[in-house]
PDB file of N, CA, C and O in Angstrom:
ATOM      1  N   UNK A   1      -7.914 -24.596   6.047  1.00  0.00           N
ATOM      2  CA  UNK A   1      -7.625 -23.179   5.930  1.00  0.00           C
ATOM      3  C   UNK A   1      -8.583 -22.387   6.808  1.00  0.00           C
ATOM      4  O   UNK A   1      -9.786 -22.517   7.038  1.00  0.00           O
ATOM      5  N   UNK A   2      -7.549 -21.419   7.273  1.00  0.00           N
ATOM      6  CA  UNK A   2      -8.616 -20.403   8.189  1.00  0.00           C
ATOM      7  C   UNK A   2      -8.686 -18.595   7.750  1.00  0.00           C
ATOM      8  O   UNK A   2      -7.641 -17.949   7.662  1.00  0.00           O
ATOM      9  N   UNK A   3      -9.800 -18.080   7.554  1.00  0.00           N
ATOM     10  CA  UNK A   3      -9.809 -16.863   6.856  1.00  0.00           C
ATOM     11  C   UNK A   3      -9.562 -15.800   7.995  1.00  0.00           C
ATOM     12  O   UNK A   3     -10.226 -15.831   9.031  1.00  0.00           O
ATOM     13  N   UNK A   4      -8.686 -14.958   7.790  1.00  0.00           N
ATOM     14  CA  UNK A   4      -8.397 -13.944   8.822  1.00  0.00           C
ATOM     15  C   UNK A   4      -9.701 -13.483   9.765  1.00  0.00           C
ATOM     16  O   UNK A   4      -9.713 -13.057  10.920  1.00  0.00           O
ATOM     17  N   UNK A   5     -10.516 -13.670   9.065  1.00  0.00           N
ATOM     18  CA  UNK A   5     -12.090 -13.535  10.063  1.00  0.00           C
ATOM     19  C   UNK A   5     -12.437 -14.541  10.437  1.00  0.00           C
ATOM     20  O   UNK A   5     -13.392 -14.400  11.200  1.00  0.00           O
ATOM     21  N   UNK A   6     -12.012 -16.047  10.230  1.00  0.00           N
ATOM     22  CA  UNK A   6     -12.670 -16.664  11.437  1.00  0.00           C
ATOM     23  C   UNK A   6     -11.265 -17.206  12.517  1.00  0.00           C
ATOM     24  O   UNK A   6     -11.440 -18.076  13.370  1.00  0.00           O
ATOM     25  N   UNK A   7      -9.483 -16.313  12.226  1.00  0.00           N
ATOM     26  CA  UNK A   7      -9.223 -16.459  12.878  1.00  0.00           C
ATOM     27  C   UNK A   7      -9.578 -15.616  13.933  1.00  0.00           C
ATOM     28  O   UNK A   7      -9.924 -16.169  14.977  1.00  0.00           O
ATOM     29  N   UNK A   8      -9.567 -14.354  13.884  1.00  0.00           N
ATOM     30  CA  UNK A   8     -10.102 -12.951  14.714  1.00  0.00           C
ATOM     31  C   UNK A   8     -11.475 -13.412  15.894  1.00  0.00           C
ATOM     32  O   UNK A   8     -11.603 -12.745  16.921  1.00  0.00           O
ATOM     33  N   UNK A   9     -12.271 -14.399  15.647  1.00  0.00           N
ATOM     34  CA  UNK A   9     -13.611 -14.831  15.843  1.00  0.00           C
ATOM     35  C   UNK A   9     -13.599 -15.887  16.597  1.00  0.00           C
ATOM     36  O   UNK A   9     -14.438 -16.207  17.439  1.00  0.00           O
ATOM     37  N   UNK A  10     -12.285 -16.636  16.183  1.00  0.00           N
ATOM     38  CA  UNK A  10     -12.073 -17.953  17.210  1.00  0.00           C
ATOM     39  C   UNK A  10     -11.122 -17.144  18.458  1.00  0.00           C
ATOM     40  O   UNK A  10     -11.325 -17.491  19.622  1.00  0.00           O
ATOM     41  N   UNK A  11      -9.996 -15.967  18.143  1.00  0.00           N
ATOM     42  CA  UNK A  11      -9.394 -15.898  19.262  1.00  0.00           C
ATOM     43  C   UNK A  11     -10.182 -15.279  20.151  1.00  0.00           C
ATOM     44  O   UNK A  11     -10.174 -15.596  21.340  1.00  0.00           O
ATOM     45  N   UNK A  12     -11.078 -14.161  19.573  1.00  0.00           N
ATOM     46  CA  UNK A  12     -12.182 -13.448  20.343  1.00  0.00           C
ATOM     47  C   UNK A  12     -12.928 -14.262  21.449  1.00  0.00           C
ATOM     48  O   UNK A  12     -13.323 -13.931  22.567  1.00  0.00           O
ATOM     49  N   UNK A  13     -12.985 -15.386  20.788  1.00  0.00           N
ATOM     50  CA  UNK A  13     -14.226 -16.030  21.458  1.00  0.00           C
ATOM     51  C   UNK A  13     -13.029 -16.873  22.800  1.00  0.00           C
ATOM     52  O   UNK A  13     -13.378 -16.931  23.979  1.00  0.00           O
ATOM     53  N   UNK A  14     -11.865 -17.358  22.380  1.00  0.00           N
ATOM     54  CA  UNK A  14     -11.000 -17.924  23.479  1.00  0.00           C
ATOM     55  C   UNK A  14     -10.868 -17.124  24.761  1.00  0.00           C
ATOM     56  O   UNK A  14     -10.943 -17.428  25.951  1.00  0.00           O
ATOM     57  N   UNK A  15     -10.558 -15.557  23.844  1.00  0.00           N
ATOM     58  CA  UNK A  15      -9.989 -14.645  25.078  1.00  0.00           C
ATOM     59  C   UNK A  15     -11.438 -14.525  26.164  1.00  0.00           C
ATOM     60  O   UNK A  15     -11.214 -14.314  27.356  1.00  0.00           O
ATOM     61  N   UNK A  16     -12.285 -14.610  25.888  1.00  0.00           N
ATOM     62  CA  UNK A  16     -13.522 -14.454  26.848  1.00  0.00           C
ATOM     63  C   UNK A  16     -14.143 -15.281  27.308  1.00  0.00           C
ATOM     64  O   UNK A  16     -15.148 -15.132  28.003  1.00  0.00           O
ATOM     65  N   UNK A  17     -13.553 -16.442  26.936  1.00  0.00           N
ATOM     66  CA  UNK A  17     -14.183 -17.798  27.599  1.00  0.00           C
ATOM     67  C   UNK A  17     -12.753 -18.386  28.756  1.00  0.00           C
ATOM     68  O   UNK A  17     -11.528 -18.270  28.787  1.00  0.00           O
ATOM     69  N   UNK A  18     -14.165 -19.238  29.836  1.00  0.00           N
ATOM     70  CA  UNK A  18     -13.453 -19.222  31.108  1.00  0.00           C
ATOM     71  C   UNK A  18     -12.352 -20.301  30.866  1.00  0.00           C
ATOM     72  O   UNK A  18     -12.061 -20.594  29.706  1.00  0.00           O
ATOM     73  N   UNK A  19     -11.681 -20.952  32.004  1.00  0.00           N
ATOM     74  CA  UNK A  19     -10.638 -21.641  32.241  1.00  0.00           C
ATOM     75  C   UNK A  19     -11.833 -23.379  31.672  1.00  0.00           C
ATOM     76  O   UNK A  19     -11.582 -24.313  30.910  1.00  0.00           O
ATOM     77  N   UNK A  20     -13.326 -22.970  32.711  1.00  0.00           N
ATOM     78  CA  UNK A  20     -13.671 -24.309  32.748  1.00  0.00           C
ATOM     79  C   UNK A  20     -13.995 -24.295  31.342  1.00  0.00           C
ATOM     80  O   UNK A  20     -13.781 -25.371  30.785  1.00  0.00           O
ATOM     81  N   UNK A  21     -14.394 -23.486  30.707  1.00  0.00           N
ATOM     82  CA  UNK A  21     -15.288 -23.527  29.249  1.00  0.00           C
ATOM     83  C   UNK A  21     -14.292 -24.043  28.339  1.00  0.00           C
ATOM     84  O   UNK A  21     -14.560 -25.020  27.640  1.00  0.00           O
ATOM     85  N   UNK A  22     -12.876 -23.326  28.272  1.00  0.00           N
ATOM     86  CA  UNK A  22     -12.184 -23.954  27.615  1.00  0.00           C
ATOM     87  C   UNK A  22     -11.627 -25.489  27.758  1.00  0.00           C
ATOM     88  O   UNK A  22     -11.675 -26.368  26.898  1.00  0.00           O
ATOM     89  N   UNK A  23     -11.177 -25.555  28.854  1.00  0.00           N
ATOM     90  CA  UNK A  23     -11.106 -27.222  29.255  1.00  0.00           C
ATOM     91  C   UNK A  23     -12.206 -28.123  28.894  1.00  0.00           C
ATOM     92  O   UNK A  23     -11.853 -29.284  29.102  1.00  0.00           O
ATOM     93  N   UNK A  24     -13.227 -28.055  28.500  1.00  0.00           N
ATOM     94  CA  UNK A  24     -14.750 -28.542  28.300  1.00  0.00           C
ATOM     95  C   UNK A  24     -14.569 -28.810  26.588  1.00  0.00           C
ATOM     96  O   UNK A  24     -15.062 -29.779  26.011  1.00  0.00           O
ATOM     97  N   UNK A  25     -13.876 -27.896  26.020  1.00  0.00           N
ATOM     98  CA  UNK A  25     -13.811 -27.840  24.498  1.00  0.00           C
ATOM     99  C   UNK A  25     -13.495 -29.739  24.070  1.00  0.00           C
ATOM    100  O   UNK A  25     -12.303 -30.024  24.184  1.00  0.00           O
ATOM    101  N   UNK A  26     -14.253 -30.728  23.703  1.00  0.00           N
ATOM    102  CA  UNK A  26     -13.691 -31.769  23.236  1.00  0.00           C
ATOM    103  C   UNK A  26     -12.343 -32.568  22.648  1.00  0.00           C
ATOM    104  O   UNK A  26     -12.044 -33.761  22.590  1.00  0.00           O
ATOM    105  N   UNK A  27     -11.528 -31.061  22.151  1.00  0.00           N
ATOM    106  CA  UNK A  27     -10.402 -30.945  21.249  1.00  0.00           C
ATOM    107  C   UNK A  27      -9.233 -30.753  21.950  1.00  0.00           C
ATOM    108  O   UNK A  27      -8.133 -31.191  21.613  1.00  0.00           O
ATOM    109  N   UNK A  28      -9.482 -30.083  22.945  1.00  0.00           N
ATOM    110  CA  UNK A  28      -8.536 -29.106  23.825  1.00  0.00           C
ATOM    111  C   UNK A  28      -7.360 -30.299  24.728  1.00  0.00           C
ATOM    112  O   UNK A  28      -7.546 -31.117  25.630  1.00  0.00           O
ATOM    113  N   UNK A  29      -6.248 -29.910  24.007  1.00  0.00           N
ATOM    114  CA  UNK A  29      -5.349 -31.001  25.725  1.00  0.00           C
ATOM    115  C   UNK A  29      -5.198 -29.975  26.783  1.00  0.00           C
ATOM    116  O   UNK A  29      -4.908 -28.804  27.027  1.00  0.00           O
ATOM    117  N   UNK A  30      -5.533 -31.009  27.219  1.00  0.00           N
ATOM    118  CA  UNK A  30      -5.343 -30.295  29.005  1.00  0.00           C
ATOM    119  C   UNK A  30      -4.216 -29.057  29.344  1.00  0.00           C
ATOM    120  O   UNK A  30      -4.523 -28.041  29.968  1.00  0.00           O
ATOM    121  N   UNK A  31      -2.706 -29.372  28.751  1.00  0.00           N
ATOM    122  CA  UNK A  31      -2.030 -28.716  28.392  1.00  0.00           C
ATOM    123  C   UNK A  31      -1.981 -27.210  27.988  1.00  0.00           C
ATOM    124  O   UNK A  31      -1.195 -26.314  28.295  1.00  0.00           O
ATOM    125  N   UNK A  32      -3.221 -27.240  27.099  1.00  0.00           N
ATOM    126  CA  UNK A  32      -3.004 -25.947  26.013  1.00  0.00           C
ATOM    127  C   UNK A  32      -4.213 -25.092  26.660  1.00  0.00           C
ATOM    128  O   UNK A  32      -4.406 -23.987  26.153  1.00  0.00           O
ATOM    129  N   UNK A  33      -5.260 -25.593  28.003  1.00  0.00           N
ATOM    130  CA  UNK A  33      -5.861 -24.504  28.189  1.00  0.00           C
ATOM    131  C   UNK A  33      -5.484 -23.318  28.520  1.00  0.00           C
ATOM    132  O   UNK A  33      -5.751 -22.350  27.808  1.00  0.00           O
ATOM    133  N   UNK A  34      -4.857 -23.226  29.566  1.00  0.00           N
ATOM    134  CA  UNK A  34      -4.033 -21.897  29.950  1.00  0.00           C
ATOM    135  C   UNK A  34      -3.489 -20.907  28.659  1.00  0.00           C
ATOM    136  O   UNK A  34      -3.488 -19.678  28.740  1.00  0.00           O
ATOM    137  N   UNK A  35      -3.071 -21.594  27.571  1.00  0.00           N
ATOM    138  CA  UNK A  35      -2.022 -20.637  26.613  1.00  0.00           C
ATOM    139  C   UNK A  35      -2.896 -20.204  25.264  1.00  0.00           C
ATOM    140  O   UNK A  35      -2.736 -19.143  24.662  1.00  0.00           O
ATOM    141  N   UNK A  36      -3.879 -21.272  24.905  1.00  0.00           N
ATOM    142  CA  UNK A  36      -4.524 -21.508  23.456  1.00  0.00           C
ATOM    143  C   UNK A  36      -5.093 -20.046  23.143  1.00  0.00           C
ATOM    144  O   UNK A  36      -5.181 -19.714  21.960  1.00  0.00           O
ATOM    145  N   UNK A  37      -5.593 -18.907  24.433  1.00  0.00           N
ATOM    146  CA  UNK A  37      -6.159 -17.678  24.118  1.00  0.00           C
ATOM    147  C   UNK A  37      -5.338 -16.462  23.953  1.00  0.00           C
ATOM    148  O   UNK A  37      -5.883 -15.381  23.729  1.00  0.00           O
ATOM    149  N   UNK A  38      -3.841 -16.600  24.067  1.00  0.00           N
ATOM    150  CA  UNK A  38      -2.507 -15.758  24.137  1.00  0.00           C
ATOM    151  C   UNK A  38      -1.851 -16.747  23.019  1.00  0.00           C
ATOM    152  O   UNK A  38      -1.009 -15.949  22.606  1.00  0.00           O
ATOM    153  N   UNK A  39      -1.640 -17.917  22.238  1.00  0.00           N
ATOM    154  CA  UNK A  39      -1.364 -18.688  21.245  1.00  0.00           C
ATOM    155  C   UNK A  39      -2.459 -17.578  19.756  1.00  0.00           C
ATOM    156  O   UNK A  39      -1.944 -16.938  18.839  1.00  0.00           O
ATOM    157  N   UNK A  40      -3.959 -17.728  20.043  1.00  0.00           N
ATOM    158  CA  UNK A  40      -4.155 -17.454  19.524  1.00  0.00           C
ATOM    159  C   UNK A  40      -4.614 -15.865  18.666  1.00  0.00           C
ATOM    160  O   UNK A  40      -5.097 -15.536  17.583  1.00  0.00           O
ATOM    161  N   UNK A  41      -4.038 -15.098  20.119  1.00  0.00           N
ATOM    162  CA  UNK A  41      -3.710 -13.843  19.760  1.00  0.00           C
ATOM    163  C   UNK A  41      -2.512 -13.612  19.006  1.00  0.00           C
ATOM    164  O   UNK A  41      -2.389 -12.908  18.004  1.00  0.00           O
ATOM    165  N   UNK A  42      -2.028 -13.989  19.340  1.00  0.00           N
ATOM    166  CA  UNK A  42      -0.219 -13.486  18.576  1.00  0.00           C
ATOM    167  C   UNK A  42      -0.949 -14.157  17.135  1.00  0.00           C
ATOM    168  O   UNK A  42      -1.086 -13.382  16.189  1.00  0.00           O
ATOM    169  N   UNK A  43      -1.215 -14.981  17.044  1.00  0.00           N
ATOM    170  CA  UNK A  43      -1.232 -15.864  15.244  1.00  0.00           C
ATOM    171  C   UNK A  43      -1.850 -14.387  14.472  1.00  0.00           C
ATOM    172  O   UNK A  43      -1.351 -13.878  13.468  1.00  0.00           O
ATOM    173  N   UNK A  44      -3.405 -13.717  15.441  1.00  0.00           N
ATOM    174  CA  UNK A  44      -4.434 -13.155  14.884  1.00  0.00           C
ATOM    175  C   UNK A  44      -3.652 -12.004  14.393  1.00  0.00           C
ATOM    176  O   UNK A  44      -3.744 -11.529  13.261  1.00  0.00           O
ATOM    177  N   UNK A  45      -2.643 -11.472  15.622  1.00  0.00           N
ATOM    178  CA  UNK A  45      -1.986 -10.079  15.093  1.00  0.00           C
ATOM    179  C   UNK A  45      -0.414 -10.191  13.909  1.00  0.00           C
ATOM    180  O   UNK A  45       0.107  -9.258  13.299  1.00  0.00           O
ATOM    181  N   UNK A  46      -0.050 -11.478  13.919  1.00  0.00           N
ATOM    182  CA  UNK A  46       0.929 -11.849  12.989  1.00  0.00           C
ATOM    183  C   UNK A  46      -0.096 -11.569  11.594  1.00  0.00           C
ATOM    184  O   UNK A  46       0.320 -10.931  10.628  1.00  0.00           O
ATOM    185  N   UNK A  47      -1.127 -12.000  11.641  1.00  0.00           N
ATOM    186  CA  UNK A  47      -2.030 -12.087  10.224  1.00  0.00           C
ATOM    187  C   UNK A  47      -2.530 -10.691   9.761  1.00  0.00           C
ATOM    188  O   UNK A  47      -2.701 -10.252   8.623  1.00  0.00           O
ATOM    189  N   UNK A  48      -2.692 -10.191  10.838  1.00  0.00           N
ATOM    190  CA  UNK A  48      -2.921  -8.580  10.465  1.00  0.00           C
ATOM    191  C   UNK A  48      -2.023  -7.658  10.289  1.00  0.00           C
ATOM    192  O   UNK A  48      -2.300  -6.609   9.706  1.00  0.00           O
ATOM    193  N   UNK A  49      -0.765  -7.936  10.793  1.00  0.00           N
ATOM    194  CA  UNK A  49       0.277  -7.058  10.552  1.00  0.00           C
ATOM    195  C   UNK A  49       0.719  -7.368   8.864  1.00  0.00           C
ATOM    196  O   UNK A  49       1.283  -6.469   8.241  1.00  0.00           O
ATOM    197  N   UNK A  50       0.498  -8.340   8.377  1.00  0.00           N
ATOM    198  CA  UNK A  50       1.410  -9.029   7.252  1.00  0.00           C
ATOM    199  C   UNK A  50       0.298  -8.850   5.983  1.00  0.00           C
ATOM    200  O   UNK A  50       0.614  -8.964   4.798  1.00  0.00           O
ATOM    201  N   UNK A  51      -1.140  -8.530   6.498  1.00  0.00           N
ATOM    202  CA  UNK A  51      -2.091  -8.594   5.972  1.00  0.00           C
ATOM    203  C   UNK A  51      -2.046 -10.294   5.086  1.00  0.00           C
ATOM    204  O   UNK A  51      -1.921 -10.315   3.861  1.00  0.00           O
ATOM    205  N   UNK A  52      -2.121 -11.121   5.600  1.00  0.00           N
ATOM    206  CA  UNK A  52      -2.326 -12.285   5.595  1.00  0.00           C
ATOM    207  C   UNK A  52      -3.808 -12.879   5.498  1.00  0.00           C
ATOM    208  O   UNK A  52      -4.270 -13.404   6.512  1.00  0.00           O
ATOM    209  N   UNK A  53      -4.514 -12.828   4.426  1.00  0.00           N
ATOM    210  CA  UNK A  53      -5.808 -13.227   3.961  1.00  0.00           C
ATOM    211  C   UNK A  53      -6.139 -14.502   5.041  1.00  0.00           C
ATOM    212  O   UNK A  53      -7.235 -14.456   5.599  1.00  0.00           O
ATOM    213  N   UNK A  54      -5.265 -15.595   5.341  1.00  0.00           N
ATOM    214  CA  UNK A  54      -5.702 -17.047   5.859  1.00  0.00           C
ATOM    215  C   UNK A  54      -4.229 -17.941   6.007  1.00  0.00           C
ATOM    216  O   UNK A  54      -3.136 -18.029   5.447  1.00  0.00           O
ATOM    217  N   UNK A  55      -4.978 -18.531   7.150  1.00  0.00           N
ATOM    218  CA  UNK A  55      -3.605 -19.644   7.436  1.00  0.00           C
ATOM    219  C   UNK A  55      -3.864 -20.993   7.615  1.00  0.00           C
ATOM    220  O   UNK A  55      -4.725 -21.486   8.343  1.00  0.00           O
ATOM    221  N   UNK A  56      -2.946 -21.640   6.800  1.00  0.00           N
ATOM    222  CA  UNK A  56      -3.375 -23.051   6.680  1.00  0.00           C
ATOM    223  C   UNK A  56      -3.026 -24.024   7.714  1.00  0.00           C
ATOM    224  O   UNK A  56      -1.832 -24.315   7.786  1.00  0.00           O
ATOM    225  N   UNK A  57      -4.004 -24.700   8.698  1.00  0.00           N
ATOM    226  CA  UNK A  57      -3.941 -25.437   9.619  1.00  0.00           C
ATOM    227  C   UNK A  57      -3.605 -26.538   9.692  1.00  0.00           C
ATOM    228  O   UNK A  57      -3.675 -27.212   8.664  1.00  0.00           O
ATOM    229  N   UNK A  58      -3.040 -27.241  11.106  1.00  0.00           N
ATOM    230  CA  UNK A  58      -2.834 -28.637  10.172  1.00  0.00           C
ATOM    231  C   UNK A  58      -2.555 -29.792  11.314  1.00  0.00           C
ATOM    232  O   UNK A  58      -1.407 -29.757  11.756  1.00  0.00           O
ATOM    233  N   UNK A  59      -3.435 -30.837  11.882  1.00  0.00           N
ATOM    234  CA  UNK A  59      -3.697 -31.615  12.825  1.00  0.00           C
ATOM    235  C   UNK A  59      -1.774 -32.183  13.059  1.00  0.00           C
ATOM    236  O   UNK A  59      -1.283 -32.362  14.173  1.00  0.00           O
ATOM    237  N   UNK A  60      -1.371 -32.278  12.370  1.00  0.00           N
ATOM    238  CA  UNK A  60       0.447 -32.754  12.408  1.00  0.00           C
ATOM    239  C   UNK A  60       1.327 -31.920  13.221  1.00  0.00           C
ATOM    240  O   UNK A  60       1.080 -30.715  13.176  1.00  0.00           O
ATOM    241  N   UNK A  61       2.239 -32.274  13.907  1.00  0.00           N
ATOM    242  CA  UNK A  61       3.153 -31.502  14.588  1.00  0.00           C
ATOM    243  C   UNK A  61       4.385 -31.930  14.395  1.00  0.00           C
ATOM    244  O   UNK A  61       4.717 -32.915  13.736  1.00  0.00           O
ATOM    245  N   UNK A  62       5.226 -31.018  15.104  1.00  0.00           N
ATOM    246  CA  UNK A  62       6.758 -31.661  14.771  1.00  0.00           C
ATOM    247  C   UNK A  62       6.745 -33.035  14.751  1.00  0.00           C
ATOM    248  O   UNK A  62       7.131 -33.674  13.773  1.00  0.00           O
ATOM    249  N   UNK A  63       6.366 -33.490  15.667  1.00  0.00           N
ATOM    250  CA  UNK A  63       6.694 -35.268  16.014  1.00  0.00           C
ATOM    251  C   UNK A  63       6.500 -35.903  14.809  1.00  0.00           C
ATOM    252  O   UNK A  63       7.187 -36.891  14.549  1.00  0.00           O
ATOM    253  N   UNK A  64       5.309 -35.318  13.685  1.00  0.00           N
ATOM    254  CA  UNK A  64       5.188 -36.179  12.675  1.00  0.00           C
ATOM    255  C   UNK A  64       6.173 -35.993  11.929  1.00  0.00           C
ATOM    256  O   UNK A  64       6.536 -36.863  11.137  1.00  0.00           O
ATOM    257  N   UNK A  65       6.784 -34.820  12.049  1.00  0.00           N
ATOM    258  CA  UNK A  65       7.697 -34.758  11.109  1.00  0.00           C
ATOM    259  C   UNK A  65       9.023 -34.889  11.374  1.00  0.00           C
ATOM    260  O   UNK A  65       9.773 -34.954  10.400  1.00  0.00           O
ATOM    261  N   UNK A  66       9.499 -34.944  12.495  1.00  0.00           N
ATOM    262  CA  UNK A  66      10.575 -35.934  13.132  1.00  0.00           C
ATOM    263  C   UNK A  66      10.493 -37.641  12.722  1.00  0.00           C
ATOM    264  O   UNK A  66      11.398 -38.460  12.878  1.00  0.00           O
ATOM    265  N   UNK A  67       9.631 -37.795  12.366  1.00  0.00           N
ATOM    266  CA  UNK A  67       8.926 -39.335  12.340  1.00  0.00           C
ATOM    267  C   UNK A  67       9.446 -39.722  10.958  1.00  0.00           C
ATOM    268  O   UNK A  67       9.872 -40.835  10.650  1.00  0.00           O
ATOM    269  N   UNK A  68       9.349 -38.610  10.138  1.00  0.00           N
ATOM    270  CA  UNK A  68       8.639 -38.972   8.862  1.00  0.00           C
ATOM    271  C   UNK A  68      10.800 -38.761   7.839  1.00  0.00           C
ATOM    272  O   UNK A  68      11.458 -39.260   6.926  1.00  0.00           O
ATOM    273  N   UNK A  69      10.906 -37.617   8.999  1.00  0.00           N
ATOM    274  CA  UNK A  69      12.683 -37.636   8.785  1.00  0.00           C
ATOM    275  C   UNK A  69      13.585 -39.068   8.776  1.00  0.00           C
ATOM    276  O   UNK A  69      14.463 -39.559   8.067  1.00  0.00           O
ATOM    277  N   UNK A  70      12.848 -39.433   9.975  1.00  0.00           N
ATOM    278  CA  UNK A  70      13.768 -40.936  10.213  1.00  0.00           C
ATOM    279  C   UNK A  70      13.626 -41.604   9.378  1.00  0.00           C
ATOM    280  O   UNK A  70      14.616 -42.272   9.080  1.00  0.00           O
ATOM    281  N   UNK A  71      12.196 -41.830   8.440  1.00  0.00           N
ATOM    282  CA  UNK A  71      11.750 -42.864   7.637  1.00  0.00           C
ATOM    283  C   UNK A  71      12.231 -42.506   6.111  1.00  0.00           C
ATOM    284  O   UNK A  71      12.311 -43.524   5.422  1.00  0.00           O
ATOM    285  N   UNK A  72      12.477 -41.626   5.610  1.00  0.00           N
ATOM    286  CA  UNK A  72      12.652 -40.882   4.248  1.00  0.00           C
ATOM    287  C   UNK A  72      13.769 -40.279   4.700  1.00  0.00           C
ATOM    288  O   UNK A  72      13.550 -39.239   5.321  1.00  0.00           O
ATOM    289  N   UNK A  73      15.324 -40.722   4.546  1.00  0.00           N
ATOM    290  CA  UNK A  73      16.310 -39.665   4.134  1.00  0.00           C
ATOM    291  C   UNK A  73      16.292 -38.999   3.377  1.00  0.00           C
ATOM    292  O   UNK A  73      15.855 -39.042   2.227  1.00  0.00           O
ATOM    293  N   UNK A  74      16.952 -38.025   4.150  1.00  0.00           N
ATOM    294  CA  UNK A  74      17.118 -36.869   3.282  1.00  0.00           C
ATOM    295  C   UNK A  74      15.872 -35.689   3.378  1.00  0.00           C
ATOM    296  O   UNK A  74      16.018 -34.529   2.993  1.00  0.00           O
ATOM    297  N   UNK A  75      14.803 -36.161   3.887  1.00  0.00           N
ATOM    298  CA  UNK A  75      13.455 -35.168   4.025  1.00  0.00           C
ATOM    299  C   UNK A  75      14.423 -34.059   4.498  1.00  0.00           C
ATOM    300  O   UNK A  75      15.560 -34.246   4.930  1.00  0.00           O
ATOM    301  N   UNK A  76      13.631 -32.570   4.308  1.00  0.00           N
ATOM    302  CA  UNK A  76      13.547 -31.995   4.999  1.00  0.00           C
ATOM    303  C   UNK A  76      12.907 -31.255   5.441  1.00  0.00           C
ATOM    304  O   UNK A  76      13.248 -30.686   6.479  1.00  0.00           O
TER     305      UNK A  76
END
């Protein structure tokens, strides 16, 4: 879980950090440097418009759950 203040704090800190700084992040795919600081604006202002206390994060993506469809009928 992430509290509307340390989402505000992580995008803050994306939008002002460089191309190399972000690519450097351990976590980061190569992929998502360019977008992760405009990704994580829209989330920050979805949370403030809705007044949304926190949003729950979560290392899984579709694929797992495409995965997890095939294996368990009927999931949805």
């Amino acid at each position: 879980r992430l509290s509307a203040a340390q989402v505000r704090e992580i995008t803050e800190r994306l939008l002002r950090s460089t191309h190399a700084e972000r690519a450097a992040i351990p976590v980061m795919h190569p992929g998502r440097v360019d977008v992760i600081g405009a990704g994580a604006l829209i989330l920050h202002v979805i949370m403030e418009r809705l007044g949304l206390p926190e949003v729950v994060v979560s290392e899984h993506d579709i694929l797992d759950g495409i995965a997890y469809s095939l294996v368990e009928p009927g999931a949805q």
